[in-house]
N, C-alpha and C positions, 0 to 999 in steps of 0.2 A: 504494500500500500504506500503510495507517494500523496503527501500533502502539499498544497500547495497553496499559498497566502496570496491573494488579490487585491485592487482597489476597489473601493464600491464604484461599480458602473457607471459612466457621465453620464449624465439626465438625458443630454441631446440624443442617448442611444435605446432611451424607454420607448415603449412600441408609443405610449400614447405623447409622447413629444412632438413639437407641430416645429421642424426645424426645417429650412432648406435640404436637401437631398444631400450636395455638395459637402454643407456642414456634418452632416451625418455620417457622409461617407468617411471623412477627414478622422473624427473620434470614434471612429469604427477598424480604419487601418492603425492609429495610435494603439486602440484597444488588443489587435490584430499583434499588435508586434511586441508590445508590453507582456502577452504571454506566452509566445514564441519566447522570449529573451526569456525572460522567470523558467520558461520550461527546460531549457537550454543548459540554465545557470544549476539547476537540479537535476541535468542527466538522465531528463524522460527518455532523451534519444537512444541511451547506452541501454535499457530496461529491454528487458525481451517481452514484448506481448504478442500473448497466443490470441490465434485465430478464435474471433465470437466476442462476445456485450464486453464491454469493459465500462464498469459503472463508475458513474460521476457524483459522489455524494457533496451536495452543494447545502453548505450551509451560511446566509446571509444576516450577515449583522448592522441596521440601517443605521445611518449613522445621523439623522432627527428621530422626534418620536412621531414623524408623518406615517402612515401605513403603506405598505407595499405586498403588494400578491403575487404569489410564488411564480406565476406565470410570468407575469413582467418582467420579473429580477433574471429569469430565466432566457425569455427572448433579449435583452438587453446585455446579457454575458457571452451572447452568441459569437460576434468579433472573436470573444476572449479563448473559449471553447475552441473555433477554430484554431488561431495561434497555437492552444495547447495540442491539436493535434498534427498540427505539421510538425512540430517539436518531437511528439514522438514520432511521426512519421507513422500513422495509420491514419484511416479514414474515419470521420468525426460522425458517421452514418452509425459507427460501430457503438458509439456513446448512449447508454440507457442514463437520462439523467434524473437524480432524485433531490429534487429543490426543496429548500426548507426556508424561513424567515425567521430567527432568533427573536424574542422580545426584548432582549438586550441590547440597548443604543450605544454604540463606540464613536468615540470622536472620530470624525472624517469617515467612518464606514467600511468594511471590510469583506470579504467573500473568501471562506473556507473552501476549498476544494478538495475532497479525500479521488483517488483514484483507486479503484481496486479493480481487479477478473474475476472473473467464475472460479480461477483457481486460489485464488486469497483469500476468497468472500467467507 
């Protein structure tokens, strides 16, 4: 199992943000490459993963005490999810994702990632 610590997601990347495309796409390759690099800097790439689900336990900690719904948090990591799977070098189709919302508020906001396979689980 690999962990992996994130930044809480830029706004401009919520489904329900009403942002030029442009803009989005901008904090979307940022978002893209920030976990690419984090995944990199952790040696996803050296991990052997076997063929089948390799699950994404996501657990998010907002960082106001405004509410957020798991789906959101979830389309909005999407960038991020990618990045992390070019890193390891498998396809991000392979990813069962299991999204959670912490009631606990952290300054600035964070996004827990646990990575495990069927063989770890």
């Amino acid at each position: 199992m690999k962990e992996i610590i994130l930044p809480w997601p830029d706004r401009k990347l919520h489904p329900n943000a009403r942002v030029h495309w442009a803009v989005r796409a901008r904090a979307a390759k940022a978002a893209r490459q920030y976990a690419w690099t984090l995944g990199w800097a952790h040696s996803l790439h050296r991990e052997h993963w076997p063929d089948g689900r390799i699950d994404v336990h996501i657990m998010g900690y907002r960082p106001t005490a405004r509410k957020t719904d798991r789906d959101g948090l979830l389309s909005a990591l999407k960038p991020s999810l990618d990045g992390l799977a070019d890193a390891m070098g498998v396809d991000d189709s392979r990813f069962v994702p299991h999204p959670d919302i912490a009631d606990e508020v952290r300054k600035g906001g964070e996004v827990r990632i646990q990575i495990t396979t069927g063989e770890q689980a």
